[in-house]
Structures are given as structure tokens and as C-alpha cells.
C-alpha positions as CSV (number, residue, x, y, z in Angstrom):
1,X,-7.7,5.3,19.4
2,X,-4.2,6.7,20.1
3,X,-3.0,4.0,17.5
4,X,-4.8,5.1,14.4
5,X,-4.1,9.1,13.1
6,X,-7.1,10.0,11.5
7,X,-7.1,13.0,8.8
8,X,-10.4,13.7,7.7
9,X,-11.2,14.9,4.2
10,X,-14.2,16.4,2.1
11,X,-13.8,14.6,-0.4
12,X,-11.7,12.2,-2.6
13,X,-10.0,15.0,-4.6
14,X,-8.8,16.4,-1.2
15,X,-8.1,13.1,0.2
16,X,-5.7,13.1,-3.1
17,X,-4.6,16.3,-2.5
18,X,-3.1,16.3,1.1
19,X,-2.1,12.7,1.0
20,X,0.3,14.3,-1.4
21,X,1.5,17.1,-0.2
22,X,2.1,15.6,3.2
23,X,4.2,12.6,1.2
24,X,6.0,14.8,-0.8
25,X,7.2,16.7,2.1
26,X,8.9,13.9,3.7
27,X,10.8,13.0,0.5
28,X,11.8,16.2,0.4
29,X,13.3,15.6,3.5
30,X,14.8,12.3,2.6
31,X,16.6,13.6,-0.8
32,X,17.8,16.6,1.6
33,X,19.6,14.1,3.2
34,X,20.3,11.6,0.2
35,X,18.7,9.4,1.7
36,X,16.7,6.3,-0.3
37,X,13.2,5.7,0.9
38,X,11.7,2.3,0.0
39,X,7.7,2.8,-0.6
40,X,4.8,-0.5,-1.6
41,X,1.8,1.4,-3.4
42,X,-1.5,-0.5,-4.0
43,X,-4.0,-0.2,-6.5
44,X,-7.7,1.3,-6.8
45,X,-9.5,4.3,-7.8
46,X,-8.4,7.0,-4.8
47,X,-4.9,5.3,-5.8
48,X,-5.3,7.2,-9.3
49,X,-6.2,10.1,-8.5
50,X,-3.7,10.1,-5.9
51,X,-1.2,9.2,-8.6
52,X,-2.5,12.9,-10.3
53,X,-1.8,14.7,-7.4
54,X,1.7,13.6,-6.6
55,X,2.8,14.3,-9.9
56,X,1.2,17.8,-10.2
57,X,2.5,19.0,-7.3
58,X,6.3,17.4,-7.5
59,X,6.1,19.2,-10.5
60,X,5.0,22.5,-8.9
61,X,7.5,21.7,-5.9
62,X,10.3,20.6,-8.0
63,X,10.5,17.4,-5.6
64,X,12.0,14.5,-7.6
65,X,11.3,10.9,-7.0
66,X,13.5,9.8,-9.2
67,X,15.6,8.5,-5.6
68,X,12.8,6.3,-4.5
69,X,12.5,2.6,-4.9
70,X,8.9,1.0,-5.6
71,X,7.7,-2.3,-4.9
72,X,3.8,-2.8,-4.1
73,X,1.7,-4.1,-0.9
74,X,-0.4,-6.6,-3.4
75,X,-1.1,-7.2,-7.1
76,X,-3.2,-9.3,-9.2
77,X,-2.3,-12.5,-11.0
78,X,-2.5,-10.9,-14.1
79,X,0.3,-10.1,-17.0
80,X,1.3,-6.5,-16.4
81,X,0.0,-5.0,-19.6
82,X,-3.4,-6.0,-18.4
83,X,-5.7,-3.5,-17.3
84,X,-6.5,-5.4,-13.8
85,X,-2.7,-4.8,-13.0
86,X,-1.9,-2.4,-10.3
87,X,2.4,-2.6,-11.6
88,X,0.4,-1.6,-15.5
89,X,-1.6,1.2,-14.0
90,X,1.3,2.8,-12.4
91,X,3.7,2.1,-15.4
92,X,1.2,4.4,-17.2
93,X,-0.1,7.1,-14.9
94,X,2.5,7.4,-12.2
95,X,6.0,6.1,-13.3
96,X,6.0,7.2,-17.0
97,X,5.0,11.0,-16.4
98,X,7.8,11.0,-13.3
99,X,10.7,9.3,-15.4
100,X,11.1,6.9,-12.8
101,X,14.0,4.5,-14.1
102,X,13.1,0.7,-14.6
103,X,16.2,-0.3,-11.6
104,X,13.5,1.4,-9.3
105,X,10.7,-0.4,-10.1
106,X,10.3,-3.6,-8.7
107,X,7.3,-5.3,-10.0
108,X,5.4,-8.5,-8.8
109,X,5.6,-11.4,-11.7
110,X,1.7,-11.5,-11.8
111,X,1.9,-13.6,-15.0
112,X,3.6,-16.4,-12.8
113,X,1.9,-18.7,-10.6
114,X,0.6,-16.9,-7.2
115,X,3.1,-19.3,-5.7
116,X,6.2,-19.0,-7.4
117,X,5.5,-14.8,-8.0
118,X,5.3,-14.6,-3.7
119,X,8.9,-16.6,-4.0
120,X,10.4,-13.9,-6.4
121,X,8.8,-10.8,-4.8
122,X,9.8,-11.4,-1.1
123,X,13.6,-12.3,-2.6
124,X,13.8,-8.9,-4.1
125,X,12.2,-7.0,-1.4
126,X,14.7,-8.5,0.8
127,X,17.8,-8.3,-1.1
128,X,17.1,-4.4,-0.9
129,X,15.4,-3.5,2.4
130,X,17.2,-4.0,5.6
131,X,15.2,-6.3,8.0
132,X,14.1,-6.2,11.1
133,X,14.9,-8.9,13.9
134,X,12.5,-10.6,13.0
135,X,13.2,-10.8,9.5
136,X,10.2,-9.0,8.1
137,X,11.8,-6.4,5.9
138,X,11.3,-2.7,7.2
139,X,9.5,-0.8,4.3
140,X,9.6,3.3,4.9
141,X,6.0,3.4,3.8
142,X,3.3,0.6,2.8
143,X,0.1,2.3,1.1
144,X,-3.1,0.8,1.3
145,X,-6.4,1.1,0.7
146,X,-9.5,-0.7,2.5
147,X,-12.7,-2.3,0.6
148,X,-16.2,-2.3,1.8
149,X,-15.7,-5.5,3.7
150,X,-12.3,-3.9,5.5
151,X,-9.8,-5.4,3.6
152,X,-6.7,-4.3,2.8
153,X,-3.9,-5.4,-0.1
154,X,-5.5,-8.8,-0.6
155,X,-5.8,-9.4,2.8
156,X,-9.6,-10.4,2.8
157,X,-11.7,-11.4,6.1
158,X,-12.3,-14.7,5.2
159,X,-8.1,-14.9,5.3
160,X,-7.6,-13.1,8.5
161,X,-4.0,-15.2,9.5
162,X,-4.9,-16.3,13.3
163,X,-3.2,-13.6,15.6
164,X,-1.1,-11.8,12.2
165,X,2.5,-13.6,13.1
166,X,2.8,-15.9,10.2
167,X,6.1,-15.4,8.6
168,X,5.5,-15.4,5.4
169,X,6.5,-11.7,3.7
170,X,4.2,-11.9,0.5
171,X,1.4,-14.7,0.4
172,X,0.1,-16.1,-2.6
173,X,-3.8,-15.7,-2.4
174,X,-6.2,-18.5,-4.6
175,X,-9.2,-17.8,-3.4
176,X,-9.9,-13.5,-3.6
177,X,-13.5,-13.4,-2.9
178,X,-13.0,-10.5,-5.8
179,X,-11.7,-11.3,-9.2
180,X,-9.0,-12.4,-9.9
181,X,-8.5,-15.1,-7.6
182,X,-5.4,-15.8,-7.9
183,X,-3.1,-12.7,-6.1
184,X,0.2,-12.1,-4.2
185,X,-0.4,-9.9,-1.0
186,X,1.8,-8.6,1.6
187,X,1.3,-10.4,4.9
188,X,0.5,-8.6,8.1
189,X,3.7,-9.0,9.6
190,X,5.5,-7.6,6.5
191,X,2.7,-4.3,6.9
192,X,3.8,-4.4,10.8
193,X,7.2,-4.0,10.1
194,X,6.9,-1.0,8.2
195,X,8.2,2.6,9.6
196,X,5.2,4.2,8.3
197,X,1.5,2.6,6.9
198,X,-0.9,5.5,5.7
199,X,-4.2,4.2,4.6
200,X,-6.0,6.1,1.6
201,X,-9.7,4.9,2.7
202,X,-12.4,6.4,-0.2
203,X,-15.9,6.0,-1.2
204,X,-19.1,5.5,-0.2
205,X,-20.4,2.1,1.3
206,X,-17.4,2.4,3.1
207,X,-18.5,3.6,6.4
208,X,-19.5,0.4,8.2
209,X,-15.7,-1.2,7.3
210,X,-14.2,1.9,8.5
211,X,-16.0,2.4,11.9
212,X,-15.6,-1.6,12.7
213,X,-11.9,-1.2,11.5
214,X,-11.2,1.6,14.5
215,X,-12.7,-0.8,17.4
216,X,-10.1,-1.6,19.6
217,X,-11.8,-5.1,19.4
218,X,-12.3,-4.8,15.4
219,X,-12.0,-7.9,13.3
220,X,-11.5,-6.5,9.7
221,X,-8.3,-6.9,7.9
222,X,-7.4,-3.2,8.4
223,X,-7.9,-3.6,12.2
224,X,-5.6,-6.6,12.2
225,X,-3.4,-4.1,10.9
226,X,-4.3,-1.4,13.5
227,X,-3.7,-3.9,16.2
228,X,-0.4,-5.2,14.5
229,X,1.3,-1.6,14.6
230,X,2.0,1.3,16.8
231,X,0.6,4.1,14.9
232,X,-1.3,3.5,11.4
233,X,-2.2,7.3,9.5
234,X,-5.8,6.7,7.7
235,X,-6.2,9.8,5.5
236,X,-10.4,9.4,4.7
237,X,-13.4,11.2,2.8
238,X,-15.9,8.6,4.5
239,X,-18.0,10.2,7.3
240,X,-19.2,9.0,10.4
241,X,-16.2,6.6,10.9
């Protein structure tokens, strides 16, 4: 599929590896030009380790981040020093290490209703990222991941939004078939509008999602997302996708 760029990789520790490289070469590129890149992360384990990567070889590269603002493509009703929250895990292992200042962090209010933390997340991501014409604001970069089951952020099957053009920028989710139920996702129009989606897909048990996911005809969450876009990266250690 001439939509989908797919990178292969041995394993997740090179998955890790060249997803960063190949991330920390664009900001290069951006603080070259002082330019301010706006990025969503997401949660899980290949997340992590991607998290280790990044800051080892910044480090080694003497690329700062420190110009980069942060929001994130879905988190979990939960407060944020709770060890289910993706803003907590990134606090610790990614943002901390970096010195990323607090004015470039913008968190989703997991501790609020799913409701009322959508409300507050879309109003910030919008006060600072220009939108598009059809008011989705234009992220630089969304990252996600993708479950066994295809889905991406908390963008579940069982939630697949008709043909992907409701409005809405983040969604409050009730009813994650995964605890916790209660989440705030991106919506697929919000992932649409973004410049550049790269999909860190890891693990075994994976490779059914991932080969239904790259179907031109595919149902999954992630290829609602394919279909959405005009180019979506997937950098993957599962074979036979």
C-alpha cells in the first residue's frame, strides 16, 4: 500500500532505536530553523523503551528538545501520579531526564470526568496549534501504538466512528473494553489532520491486527487511520504483516 511506509525491525530494541534516530533527526532540522514542532505521544511498553532511546541518543547527538511542545494522542482517566497514567510515565522516564519545562507539557486532566477532561484538552491543543480548514488542529506528529485487536489511542473496534469525520478533536471514551473505562482519545479526524503519524507497532500476538490493519478494505482502528491519511509511517518488529 503506497499509503502505509513500512520500516521493518528485528526486534523491539531496534524498533526503539531507529524510531529515534529518525525522530531526532527531524528536530534537528526543526531547531536549525527555530522552528516549534508540536508532537502527541501515547503510552505502552515499546513507548518506554522508546522513551530510553531518545534520551540516550539526544544525549549522544547533543539534540535538545527542550523547543518542543507535548500534548498526548490518549490517556487514561486516572490521576497523573498513578501508575496507569501515560502523562505520569513520561513525567518520570522521558520529561524529567530531558529537563523539559512544565509550559511544554500539556497534560490531559485524567482525574476529571472523561467528559469535561475532552473539553479542556481540545481547548488547549487549539489555543496552540494552528488548524486546518476544517478545524481539526494540525499536529507535526501524532505517535501511536496499535493493540492486538488493532486499536489505536483509545480508539477501540467496537468504537469505530462511521466513516472517521465526526468533529469532535478528543472524545471521552466510557466504555474501553481494557481497564480503565473511562479515557479521553484523540478522534480520527484530529490523527488525519496531522502532518506526520508514525505508528510504533510491537509484540507478539500482534500479527493478525497488523496484516488486517494494511488491507486496503481493513476495518481495524489503525486502518481507519490508514484510510483517513495520505501517508501513515508504521515502524514494526512483528513479522509476517
Amino acid at each position: 500500500m503506497n499509503k502505509v511506509e513500512l520500516i521493518p525491525c528485528s526486534n523491539a530494541d531496534e524498533l526503539a532505536q531507529v524510531a529515534a534516530r529518525t525522530w531526532l533527526e527531524e528536530i534537528a532540522t526543526a531547531n536549525a530553523a527555530g522552528q516549534t514542532l508540536f508532537v502527541a505521544l501515547s503510552g505502552g511498553r515499546i513507548t518506554l523503551k522508546f522513551f530510553v532511546a531518545v534520551i540516550g541518543l539526544s544525549r549522544a547527538r547533543n539534540v535538545s528538545l527542550r523547543g518542543l511542545d507535548f500534548f498526548w494522542a490518549d490517556e487514561r482517566c486516572v490521576p497523573p501520579a498513578d501508575a496507569e497514567s501515560n502523562f505520569g510515565a513520561a513525567q518520570e522516564m522521558f520529561f524529567r531526564p530531558l529537563e523539559i519545562t512544565a509550559g511544554k507539557i500539556h497534560r490531559i486532566c485524567g482525574e476529571l470526568a472523561p467528559e469535561r477532561a475532552a473539553e479542556l484538552a481540545t481547548t488547549e491543543l487549539k489555543r496552540l496549534v494552528p488548524c486546518n480548514a476544517a478545524g481539526q488542529p494540525a499536529l507535526d506528529l501524532i505517535f501511536l501504538g496499535m493493540g492486538e485487536d488493532g486499536h489505536v489511542a483509545s480508539l477501540f473496534p467496537a468504537g469505530l466512528e462511521g466513516d472517521g469525520t465526526d468533529a469532535l478533536v478528543y472524545r471521552a471514551i466510557t466504555n474501553s473494553p481494557k481497564p480503565p473505562p473511562n479515557r479521553v482519545t484523540l478522534g480520527y479526524a484530529a490523527i488525519a489532520a496531522a502532518r506526520q503519524v508514525w505508528v510504533l507497532a510491537s509484540g507478539s500476538g500482534k500479527e493478525a491486527a497488523l496484516r488486517a490493519s494494511l488491507v486496503p478494505e481493513g476495518t481495524t482502528p489503525l486502518a481507519r487511520v490508514i484510510q483517513l491519511r495520505s501517508q501513515t509511517k508504521i515502524f514494526t518488529d512483528i513479522h509476517g504483516g
